[in-house]
Structures are given as structure tokens and as C-alpha cells.
C-alpha positions in Angstrom: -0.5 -66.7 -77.5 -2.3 -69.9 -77.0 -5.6 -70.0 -75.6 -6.2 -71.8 -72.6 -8.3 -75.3 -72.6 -11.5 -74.9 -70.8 -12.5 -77.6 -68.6 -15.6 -78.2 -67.0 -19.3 -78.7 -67.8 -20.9 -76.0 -69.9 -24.1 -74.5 -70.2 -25.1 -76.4 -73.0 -23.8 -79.8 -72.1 -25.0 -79.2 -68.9 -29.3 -79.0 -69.8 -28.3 -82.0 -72.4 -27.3 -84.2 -69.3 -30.4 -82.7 -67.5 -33.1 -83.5 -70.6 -31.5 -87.1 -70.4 -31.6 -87.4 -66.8 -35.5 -85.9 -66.9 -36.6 -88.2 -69.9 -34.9 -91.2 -67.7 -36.7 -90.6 -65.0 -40.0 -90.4 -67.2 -39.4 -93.7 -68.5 -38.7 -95.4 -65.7 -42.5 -93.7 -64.2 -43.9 -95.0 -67.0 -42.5 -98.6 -67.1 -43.8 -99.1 -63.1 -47.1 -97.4 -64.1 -47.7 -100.4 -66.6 -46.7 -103.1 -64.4 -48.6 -105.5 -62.8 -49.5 -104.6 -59.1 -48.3 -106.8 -56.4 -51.3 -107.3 -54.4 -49.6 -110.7 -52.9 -51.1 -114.0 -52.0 -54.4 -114.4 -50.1 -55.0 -117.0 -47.3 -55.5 -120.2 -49.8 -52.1 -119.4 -51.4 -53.4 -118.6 -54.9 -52.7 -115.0 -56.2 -56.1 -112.6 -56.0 -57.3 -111.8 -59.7 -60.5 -110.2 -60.0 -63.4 -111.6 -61.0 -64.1 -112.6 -64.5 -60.5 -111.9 -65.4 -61.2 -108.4 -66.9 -59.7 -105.3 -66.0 -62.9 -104.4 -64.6 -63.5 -104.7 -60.9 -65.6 -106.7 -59.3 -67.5 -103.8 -57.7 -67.9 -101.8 -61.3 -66.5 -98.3 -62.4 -67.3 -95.7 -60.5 -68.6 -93.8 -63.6 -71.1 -96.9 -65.3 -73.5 -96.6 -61.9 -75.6 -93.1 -62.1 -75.5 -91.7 -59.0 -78.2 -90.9 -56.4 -81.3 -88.6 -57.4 -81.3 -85.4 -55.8 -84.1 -84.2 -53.9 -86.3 -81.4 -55.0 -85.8 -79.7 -51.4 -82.2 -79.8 -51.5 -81.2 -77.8 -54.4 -80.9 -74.3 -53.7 -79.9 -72.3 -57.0 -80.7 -73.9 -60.3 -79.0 -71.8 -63.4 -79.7 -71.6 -66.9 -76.7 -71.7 -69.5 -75.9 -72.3 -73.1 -73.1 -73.7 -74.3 -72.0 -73.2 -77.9 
């Protein structure tokens, strides 16, 4: 007796195409994340670039200005932890 041929797509095959399909679509994330953005052309016809050339903006990071003090009368609960 000779045992039939399966055909088809099984299980195993099957999350193989998946993992390639899932680590495709992660590259392909990855490659626009690191792209240049395409901010366009301002009004004199040369491209924006920030100021200084870095990759800092003009403006600063948001985390290298310390923020506002906080008033003594608005803080309502101060609490005392360690950390170890």
C-alpha cells in the first residue's frame, strides 16, 4: 500500500514563513527609522538643516534644561524612601 503524498503547507513550514515574514517587516521598520527625514524645501529653495549642523536642535533637548522650581505651597505629600 502506498502512502499518499501530502500537499499543502505544514505546521512547521508554515511559522518558518511567518518568522521571515515578521523579521522582514522588522527590517524594513528599522531601515525607515534611520533615514533621513524629508522635511522638504523652505521658501529660499535650500533644504532646512538645523543649526550648527548637529543632531542637536536648535531649541536644545528637552532633558539638558532643568525644569521649573516648584513652589513650597504647591506640594501636598512629600515621602521619604530608600532605595537599595
Amino acid at each position: 500500500m502506498q502512502v499518499p503524498e501530502r500537499r499543502g503547507t505544514d505546521r512547521r513550514s508554515f511559522l518558518k514563513g511567518a518568522v521571515l515574514v515578521g523579521a522582514g517587516a522588522a527590517a524594513t521598520g528599522l531601515v525607515a527609522a534611520c533615514s533621513p527625514s524629508s522635511s522638504g524645501e523652505g521658501a529660499s529653495g535650500e533644504a532646512s538643516t538645523p543649526s550648527g549642523g548637529g543632531a542637536e536642535p536648535a531649541t536644545g533637548w528637552s532633558w539638558s534644561t532643568p525644569p521649573a522650581a516648584i513652589a513650597d505651597a504647591d506640594i501636598s505629600e512629600t515621602i521619604d524612601t530608600e532605595i537599595a
